[in-house]
C-alpha positions in Angstrom: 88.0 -57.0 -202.6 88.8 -54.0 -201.1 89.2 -52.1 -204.0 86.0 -53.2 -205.1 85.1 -51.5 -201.9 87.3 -48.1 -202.4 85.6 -48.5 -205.8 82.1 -48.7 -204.7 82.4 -45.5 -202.1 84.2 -43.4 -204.2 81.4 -44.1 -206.5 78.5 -42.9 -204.4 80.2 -40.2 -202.9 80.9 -38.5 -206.2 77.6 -37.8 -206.2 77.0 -34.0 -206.5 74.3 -33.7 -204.2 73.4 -34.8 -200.4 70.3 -35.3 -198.8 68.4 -35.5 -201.8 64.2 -36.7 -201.9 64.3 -37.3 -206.0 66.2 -40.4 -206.5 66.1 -39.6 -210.0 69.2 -37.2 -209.8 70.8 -40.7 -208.4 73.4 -42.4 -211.1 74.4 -46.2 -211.3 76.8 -46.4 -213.9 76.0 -42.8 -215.5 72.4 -43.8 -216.0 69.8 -42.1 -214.1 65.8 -43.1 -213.8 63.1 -41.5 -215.2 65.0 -41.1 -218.7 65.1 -42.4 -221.8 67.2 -45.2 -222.3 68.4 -44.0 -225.7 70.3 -40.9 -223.8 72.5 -43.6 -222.7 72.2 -46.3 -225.6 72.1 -46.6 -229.0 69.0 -48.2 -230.5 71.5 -50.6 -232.0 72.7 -51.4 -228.8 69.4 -51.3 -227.1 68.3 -54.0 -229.7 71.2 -56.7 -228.7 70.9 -55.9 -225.0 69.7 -59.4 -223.8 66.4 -59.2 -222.6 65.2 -60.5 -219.4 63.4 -64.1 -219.3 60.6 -62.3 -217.5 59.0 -58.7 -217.3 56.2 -57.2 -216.2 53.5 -56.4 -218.6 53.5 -53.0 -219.6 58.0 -52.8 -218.8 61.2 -54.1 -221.1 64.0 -55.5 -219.5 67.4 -55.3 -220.2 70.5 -57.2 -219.6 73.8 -54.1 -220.5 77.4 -55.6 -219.1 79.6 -53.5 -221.6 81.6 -50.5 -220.5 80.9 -51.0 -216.8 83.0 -49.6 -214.4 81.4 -51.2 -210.8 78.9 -53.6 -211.2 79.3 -56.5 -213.2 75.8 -56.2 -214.9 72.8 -53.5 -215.3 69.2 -54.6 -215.8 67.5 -51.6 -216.7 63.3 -51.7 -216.8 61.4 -49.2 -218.8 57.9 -48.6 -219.6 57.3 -49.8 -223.1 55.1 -46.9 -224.4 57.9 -44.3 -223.8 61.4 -46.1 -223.2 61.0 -44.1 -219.8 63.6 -45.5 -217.1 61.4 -46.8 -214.5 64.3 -49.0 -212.4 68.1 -49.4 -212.9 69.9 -52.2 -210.6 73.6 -52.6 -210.4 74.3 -56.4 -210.3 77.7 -57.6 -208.6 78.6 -61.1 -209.1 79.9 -62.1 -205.4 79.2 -64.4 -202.1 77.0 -63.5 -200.0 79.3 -63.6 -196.8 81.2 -60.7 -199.2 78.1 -59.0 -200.1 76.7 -58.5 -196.4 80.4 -56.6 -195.6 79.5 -54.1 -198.7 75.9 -54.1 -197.8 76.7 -52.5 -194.1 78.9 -49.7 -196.1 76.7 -48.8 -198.8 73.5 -48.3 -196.2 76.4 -45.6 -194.2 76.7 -44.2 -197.9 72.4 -44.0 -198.5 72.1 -42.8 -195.0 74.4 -39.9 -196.1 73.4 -39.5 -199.8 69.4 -39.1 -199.0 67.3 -37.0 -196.9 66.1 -39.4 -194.5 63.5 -37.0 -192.2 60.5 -38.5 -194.3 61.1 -41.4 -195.8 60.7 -45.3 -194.4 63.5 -47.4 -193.6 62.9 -50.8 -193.6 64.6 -53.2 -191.2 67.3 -55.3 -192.6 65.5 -58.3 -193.2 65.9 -61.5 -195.0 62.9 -62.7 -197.2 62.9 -65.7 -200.4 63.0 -65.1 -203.4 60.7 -65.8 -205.7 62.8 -67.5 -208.5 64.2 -70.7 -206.6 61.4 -73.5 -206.9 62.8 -75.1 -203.9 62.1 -72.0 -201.5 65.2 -72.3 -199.6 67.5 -69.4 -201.3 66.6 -65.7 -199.6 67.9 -62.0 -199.5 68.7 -59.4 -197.1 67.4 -56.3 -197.6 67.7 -52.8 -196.9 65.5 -50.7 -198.5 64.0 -46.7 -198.4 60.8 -45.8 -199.5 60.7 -41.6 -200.3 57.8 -39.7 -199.2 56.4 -40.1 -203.0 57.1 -44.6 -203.3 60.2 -44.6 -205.1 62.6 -46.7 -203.4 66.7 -47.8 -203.4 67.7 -50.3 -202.1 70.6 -53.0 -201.3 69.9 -56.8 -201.3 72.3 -59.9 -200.7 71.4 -62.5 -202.4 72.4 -66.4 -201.0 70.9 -69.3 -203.2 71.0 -72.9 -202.9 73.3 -75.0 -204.9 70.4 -76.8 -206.5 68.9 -73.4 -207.3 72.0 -73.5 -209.6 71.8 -69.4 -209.7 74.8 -67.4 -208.4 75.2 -65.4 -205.1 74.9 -61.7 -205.7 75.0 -58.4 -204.3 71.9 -55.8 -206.3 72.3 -51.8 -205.7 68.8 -50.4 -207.1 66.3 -46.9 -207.7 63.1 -47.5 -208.7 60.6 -45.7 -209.6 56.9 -46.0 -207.5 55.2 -46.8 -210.8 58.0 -49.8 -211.3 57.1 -50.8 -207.7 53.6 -50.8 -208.2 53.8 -53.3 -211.4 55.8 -55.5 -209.7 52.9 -55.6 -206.7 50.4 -56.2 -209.2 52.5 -59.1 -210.9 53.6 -60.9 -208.2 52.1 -59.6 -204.9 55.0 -58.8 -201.9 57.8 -60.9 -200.9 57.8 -63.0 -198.0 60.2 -62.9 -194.7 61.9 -66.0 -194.5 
């Protein structure tokens, strides 16, 4: 695990830039937002991604998990009129005891990477999900909103056994127009 760690810091701090306001020059995996998902893909490839089960209406989802060198999955969102890159989230397949240990070092890696001065910080929070019918699995969150909506965040996920979905630590950019479908899909998470 602690290379995963090493892995994971030497990955954000390869980043070229510090104390940045467009998240778009931020890279998970090589792949930034607010491009076209062919600059990173080939239709062919694009085509056999898996897609999601759900998406918003208006955004494609896809499932990439070849050629990775951190996460263990990417789900890429873009808006279906362009192939725009509206949201990328790194997915890494561990507990959530584990994931809470990265969580604390990745929010010391944001809190260097981006300029803070204007943007909100939310409170690390735990709040359900929305995809366990029984209501009892949640996440902890730490998330920044930028001056102009777009957000990153970090979120620990601990589900249920009868949820029968996998702990999992997500590493995300989004865009504000990826946040704002989202909203007007499914409204705002609750705290648990």
């Amino acid at each position: 695990m602690r290379v995963f760690i090493a892995i994971l810091v030497l990955f954000f701090s390869l980043q070229s830039w510090t104390g940045a306001n467009d998240i778009s020059e931020f890279e998970i995996e090589g792949m930034s937002i607010d491009n076209d998902l062919q600059n990173y893909y080939t239709l062919t490839e694009i085509n056999k991604a898996k897609l999601a089960e759900t998406h918003y209406e208006g955004e494609s989802t896809y499932y990439f998990t070849s050629n990775l060198s951190v996460y263990d999955r990417i789900r890429v969102y873009t808006l279906n009129k362009t192939g725009r890159i509206v949201s990328i989230t790194g997915e890494k397949f561990i507990s959530y005891e584990k994931c809470l240990n990265f969580q604390k070092e990745i929010i010391i890696v944001f809190n260097e990477l981006f300029d803070l001065s204007s943007a909100r910080i939310g409170k690390l929070d735990d709040f359900i999900t929305s995809n366990d019918p029984t209501g009892k699995s949640f996440f902890t969150d730490y998330s920044i909103w930028f001056k102009n909506d777009d957000t990153a965040y970090v979120r620990c996920f601990n589900y249920t056994e009868e949820s029968k979905i996998g702990d999992r630590m997500e590493v995300a950019v989004l865009l504000k127009i990826h946040g704002d479908i989202i909203r007007k899909s499914i409204g705002s998470v609750k705290e648990k």
